[in-house]
MIDOVO-423342 format. One record per residue (C-alpha): x negated, y negated, z negated; residue number from 0; residue in one letter. Coordinates in nm, 4 decimals, always signed. Layout:
BEGIN
<X = X	Y = Y	Z = Z	resi = NUM	resn = a>
...
***
This chain:
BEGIN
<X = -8.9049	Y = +4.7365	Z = -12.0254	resi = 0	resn = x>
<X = -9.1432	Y = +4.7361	Z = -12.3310	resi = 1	resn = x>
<X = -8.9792	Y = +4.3988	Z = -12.4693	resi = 2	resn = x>
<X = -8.6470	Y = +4.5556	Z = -12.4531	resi = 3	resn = x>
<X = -8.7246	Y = +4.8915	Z = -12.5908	resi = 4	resn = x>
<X = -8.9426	Y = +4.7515	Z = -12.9263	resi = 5	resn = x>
<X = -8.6692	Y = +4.4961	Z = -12.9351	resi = 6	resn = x>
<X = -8.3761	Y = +4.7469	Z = -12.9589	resi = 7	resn = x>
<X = -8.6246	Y = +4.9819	Z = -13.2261	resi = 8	resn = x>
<X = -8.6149	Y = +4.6870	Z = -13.4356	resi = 9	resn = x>
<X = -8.2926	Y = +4.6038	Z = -13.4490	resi = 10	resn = x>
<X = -8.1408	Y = +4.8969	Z = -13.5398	resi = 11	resn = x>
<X = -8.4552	Y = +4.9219	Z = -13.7916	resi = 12	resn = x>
<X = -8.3607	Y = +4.6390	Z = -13.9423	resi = 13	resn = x>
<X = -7.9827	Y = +4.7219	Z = -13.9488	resi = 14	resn = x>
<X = -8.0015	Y = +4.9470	Z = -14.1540	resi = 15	resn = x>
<X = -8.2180	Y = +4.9177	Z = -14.4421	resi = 16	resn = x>
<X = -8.1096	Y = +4.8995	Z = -14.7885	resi = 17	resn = x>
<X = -8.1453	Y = +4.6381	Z = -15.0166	resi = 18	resn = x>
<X = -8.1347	Y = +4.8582	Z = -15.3075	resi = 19	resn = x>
<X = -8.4785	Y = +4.7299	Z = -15.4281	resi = 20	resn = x>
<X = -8.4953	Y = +4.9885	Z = -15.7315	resi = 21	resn = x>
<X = -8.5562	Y = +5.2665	Z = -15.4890	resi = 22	resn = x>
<X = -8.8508	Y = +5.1824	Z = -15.2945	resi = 23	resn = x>
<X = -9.1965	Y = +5.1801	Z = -15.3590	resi = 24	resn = x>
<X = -9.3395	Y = +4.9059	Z = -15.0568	resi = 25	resn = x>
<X = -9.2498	Y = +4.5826	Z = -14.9249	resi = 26	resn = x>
<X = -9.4097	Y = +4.5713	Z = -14.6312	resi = 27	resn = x>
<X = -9.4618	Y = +4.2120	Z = -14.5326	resi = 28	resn = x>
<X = -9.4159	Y = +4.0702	Z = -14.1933	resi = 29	resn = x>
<X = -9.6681	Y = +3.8017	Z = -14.0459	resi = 30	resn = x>
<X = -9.3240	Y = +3.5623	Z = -13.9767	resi = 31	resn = x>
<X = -9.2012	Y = +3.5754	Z = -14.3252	resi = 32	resn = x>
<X = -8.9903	Y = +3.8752	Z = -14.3327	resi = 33	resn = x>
<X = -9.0037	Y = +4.1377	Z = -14.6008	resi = 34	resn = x>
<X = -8.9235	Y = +4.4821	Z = -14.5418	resi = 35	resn = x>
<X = -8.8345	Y = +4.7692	Z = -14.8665	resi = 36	resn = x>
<X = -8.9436	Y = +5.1241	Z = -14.8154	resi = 37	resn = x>
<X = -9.0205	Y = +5.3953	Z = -15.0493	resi = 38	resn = x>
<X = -9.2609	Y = +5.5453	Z = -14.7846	resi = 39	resn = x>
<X = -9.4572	Y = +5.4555	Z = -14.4914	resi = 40	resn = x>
<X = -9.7490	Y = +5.5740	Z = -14.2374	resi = 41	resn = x>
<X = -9.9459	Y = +5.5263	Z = -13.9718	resi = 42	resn = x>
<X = -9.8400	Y = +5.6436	Z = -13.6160	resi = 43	resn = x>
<X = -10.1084	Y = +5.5387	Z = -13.3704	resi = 44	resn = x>
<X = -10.0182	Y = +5.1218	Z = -13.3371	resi = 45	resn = x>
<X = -9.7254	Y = +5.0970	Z = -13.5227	resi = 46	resn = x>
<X = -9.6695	Y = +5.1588	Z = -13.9224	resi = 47	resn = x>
<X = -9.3591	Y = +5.3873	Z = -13.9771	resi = 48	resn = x>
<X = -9.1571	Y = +5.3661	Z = -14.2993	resi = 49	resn = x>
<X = -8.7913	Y = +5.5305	Z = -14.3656	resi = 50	resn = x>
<X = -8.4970	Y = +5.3481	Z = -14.4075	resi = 51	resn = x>
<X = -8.1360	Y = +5.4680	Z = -14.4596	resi = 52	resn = x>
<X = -8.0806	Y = +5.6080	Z = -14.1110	resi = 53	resn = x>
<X = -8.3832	Y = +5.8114	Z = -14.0960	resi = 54	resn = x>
<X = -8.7227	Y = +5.6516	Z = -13.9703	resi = 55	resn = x>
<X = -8.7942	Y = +5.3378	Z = -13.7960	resi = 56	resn = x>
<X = -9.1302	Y = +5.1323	Z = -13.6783	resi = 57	resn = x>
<X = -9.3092	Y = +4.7768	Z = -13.6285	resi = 58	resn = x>
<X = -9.6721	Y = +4.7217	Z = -13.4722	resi = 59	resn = x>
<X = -9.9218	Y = +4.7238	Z = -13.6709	resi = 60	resn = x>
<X = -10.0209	Y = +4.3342	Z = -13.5799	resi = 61	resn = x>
<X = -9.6995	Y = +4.2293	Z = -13.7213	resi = 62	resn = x>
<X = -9.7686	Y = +4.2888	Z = -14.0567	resi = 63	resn = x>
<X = -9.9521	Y = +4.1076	Z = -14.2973	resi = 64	resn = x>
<X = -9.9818	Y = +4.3179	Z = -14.6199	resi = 65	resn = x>
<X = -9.8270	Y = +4.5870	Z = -14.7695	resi = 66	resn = x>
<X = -9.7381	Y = +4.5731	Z = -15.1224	resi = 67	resn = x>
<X = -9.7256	Y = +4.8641	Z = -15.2987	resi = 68	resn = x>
<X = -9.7054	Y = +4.8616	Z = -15.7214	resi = 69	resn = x>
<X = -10.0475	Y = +4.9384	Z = -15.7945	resi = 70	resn = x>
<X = -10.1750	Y = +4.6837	Z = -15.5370	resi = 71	resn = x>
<X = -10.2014	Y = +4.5314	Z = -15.1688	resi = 72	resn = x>
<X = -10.2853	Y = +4.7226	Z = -14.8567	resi = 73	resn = x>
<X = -10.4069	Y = +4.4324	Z = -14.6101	resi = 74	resn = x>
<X = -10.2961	Y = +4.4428	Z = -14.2457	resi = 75	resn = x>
<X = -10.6617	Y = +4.4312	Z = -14.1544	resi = 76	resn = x>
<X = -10.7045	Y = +4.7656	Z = -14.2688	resi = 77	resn = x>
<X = -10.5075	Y = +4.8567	Z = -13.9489	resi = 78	resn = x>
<X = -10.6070	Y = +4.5762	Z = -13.6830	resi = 79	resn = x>
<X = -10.4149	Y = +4.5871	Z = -13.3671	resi = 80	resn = x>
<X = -10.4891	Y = +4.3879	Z = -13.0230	resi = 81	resn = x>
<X = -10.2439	Y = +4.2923	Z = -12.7911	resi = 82	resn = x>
<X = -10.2675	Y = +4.5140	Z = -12.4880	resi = 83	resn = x>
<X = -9.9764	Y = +4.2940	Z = -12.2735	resi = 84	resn = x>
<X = -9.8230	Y = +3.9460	Z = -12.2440	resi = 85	resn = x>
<X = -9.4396	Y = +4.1699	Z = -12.2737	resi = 86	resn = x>
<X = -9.5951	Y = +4.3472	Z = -12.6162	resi = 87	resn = x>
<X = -9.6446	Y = +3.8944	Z = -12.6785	resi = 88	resn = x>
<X = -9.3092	Y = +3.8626	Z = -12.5984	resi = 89	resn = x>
<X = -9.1635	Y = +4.1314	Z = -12.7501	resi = 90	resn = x>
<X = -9.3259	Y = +4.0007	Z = -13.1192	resi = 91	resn = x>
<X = -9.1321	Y = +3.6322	Z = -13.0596	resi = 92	resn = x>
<X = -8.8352	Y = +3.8327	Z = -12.9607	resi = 93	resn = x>
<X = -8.8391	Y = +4.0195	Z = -13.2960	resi = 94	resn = x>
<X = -8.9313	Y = +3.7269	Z = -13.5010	resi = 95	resn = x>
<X = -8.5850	Y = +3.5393	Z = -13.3609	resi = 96	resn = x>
<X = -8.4108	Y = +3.8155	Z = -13.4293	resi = 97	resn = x>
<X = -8.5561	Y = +3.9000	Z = -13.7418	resi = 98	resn = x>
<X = -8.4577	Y = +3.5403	Z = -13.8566	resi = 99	resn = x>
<X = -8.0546	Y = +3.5894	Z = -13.8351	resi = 100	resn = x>
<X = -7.8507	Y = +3.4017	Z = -14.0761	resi = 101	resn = x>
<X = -7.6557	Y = +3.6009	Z = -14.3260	resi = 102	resn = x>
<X = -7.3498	Y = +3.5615	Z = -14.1853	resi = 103	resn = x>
<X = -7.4543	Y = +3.7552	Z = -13.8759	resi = 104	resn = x>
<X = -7.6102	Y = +4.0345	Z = -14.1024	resi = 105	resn = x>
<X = -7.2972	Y = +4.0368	Z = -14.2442	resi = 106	resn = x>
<X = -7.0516	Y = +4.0512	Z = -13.9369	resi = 107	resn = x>
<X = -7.3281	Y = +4.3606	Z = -13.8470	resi = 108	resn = x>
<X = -7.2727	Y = +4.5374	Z = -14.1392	resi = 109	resn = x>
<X = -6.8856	Y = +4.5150	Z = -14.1229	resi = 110	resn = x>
<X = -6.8883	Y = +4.6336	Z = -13.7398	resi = 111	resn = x>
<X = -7.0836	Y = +4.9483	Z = -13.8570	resi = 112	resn = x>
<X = -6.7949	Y = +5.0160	Z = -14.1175	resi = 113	resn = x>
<X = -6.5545	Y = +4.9753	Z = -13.8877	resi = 114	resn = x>
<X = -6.6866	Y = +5.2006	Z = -13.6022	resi = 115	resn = x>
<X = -6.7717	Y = +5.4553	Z = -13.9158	resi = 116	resn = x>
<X = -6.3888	Y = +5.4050	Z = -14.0542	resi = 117	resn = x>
<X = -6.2859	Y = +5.5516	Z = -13.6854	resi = 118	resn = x>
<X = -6.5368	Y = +5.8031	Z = -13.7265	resi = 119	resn = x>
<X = -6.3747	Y = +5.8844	Z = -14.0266	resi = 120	resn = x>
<X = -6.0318	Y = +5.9073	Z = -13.9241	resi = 121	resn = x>
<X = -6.1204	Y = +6.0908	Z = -13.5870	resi = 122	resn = x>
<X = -6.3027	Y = +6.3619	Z = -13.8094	resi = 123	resn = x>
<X = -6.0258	Y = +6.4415	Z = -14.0500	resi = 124	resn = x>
<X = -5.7875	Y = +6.4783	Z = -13.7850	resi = 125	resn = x>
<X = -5.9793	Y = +6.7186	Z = -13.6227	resi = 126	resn = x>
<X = -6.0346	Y = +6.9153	Z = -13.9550	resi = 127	resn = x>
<X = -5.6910	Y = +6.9373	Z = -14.0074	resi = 128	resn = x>
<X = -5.6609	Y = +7.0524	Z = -13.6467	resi = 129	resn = x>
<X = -5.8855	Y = +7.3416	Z = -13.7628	resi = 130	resn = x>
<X = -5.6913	Y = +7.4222	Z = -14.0365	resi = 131	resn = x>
<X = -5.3844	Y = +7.4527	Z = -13.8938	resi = 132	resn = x>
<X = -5.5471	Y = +7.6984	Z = -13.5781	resi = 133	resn = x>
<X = -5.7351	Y = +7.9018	Z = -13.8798	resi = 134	resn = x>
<X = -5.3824	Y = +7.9238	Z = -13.9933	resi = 135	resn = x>
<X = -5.2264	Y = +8.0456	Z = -13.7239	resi = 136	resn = x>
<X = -5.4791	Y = +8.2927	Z = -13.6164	resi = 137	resn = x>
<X = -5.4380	Y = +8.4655	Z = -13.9801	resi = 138	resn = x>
<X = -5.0717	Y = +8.5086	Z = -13.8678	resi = 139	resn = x>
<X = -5.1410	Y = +8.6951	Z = -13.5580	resi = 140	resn = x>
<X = -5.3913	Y = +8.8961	Z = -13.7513	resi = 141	resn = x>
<X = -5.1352	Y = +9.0129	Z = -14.0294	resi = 142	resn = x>
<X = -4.8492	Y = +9.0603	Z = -13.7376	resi = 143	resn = x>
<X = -5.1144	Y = +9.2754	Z = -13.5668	resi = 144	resn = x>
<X = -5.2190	Y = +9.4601	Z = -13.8894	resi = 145	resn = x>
<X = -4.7964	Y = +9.4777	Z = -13.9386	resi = 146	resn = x>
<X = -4.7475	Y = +9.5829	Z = -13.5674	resi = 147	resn = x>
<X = -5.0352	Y = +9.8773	Z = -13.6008	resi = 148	resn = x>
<X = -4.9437	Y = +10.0408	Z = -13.9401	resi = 149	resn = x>
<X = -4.5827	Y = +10.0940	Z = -13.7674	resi = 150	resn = x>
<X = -4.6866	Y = +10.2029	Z = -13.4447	resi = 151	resn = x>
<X = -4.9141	Y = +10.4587	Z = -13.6326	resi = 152	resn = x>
<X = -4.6523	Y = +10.5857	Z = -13.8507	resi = 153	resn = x>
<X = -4.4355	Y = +10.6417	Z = -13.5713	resi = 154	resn = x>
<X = -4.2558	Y = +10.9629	Z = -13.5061	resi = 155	resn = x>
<X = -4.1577	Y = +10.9290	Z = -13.1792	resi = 156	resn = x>
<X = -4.4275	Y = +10.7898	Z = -12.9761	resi = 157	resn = x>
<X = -4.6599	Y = +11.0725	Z = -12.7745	resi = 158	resn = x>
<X = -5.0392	Y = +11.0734	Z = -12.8513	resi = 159	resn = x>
<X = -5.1271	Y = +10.9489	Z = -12.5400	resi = 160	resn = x>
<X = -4.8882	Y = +10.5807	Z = -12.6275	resi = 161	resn = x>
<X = -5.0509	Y = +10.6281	Z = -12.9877	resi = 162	resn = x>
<X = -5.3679	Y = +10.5859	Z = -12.8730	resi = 163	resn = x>
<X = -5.2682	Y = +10.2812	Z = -12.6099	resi = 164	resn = x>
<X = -5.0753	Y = +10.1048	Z = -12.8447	resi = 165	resn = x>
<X = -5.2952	Y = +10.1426	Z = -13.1566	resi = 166	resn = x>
<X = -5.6073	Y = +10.0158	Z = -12.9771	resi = 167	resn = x>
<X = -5.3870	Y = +9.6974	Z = -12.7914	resi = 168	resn = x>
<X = -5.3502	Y = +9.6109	Z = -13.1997	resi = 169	resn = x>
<X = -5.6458	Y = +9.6679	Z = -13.2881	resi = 170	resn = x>
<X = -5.7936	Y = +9.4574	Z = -13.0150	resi = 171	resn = x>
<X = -5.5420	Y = +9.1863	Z = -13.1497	resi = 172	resn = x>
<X = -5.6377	Y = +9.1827	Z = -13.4942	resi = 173	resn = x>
<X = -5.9895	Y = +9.1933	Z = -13.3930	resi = 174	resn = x>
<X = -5.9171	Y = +8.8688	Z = -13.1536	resi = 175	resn = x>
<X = -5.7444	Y = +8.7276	Z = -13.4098	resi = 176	resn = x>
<X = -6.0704	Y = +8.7752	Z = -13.6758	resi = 177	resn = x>
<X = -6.3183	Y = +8.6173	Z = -13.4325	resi = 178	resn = x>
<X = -6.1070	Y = +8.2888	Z = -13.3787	resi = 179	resn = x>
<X = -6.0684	Y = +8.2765	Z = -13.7832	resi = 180	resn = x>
<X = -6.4582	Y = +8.3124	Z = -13.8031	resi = 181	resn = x>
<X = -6.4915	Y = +8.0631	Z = -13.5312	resi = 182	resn = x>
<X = -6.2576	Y = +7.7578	Z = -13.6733	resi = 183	resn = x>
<X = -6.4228	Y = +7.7955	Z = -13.9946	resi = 184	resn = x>
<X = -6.7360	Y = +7.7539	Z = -13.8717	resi = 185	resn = x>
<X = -6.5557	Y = +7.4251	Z = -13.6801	resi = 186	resn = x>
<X = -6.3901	Y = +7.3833	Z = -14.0556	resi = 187	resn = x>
<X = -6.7366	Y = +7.3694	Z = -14.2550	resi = 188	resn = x>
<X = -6.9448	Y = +7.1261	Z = -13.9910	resi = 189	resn = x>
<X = -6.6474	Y = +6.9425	Z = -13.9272	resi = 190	resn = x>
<X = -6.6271	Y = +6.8787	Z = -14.3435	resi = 191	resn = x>
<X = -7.0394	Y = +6.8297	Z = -14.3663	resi = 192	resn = x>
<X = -6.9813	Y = +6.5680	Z = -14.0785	resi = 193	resn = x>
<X = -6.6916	Y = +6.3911	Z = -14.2853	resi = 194	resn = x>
<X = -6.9038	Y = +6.3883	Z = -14.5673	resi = 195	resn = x>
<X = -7.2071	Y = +6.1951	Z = -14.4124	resi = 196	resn = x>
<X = -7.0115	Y = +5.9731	Z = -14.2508	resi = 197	resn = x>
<X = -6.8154	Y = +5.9029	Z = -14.6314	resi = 198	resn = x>
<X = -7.1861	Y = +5.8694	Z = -14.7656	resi = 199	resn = x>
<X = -7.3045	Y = +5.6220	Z = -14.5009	resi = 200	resn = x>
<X = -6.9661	Y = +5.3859	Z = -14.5385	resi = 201	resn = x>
<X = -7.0688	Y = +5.3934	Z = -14.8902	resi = 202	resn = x>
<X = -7.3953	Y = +5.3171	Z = -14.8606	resi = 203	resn = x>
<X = -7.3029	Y = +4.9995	Z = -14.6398	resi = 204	resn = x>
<X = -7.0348	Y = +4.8734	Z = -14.8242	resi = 205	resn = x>
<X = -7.2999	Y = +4.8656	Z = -15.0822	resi = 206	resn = x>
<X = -7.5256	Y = +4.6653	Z = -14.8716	resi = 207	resn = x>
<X = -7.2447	Y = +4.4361	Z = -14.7528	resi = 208	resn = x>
<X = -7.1697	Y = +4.3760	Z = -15.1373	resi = 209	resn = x>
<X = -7.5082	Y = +4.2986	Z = -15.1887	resi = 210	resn = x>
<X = -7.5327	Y = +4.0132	Z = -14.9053	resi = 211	resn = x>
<X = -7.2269	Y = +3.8120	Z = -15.0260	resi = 212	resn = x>
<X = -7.3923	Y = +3.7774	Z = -15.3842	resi = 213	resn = x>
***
């Protein structure tokens, strides 16, 4: 269970991290080789986490070798782990296979993430427009009702007692009508935000993708 859990972490870790070298501050340097960029990292009890583009991510601490930073080196022995497990043993060989992919695999990753984020995409701004054709419609039944009331009001030959009924049965319609409009925007706004993260991160790995075929 342990192998398979640090082995999934690392993956998706290693996924996603940006080879845009300007912007970091690290390399962190793996005991098989490997090099990851950061431009932050810490200490969180055995393992060393550092950001990458998807948020946060982490390696064990007897991994590393060094970290590099650009006034100097941080060695690994400054954080010493031991193994507490022969599945922690085989998790490390696990990660140093698949740490050692070929680029071609890196690159067939990186173009499945686009794709699945294209859907994303496409899913998104269908729903928006969704949204804005409901907000839409709701601010027609809220000017009908508004319509509807005025003439009701102004009528001179409805009793006081209908008045009242049919005024109120508006009003209650326009207010209906307000509290879906307020509602789809809301949909409207974090449906946009969520479009617009999703454009960043397609960006951001078409980037990357660029950046492995050089």
């Amino acid at each position: 269970m342990i192998k398979n859990i640090i082995f999934i972490a690392v993956f998706s870790a290693l996924s996603f991290i940006s080879l845009d070298a300007h912007s970091y501050y690290f390399l962190i340097e793996l005991k098989n080789g490997n090099v990851i960029e950061t431009e932050k990292y810490w200490e969180e009890g055995k393992y060393i986490r550092f950001f990458v583009n998807s948020g946060s991510a982490g390696i064990p601490k007897r991994m590393i070798s060094n970290i590099v930073k650009n006034d100097g080196i941080l060695s690994a022995a400054d954080f010493s782990y031991e193994s507490e497990s022969a599945e922690e043993d085989e998790a490390y060989e696990e990660f140093s296979r698949l740490d050692s992919r070929n680029q071609s695999d890196i690159i067939e990753d990186i173009k499945d993430r686009i794709s699945v984020i294209e859907s994303n995409i496409a899913n998104l701004k269908t729903n928006k427009q969704t949204y804005i054709n409901q907000k839409e419609r709701y601010l027609r039944d809220k000017e009908r009702a508004e319509e509807r009331y005025e003439k009701i009001k102004n009528s001179p030959f409805m009793t006081s007692k209908d008045l009242k009924v049919r005024t109120e049965l508006e009003l209650s319609k326009k207010m209906d009508a307000e509290k879906k409009i307020e509602d789809v925007e809301r949909r409207i706004q974090t449906t946009g935000k969520m479009l617009e993260s999703q454009e960043r991160m397609r960006e951001r790995l078409q980037d990357e993708l660029a950046q492995q075929k050089k």
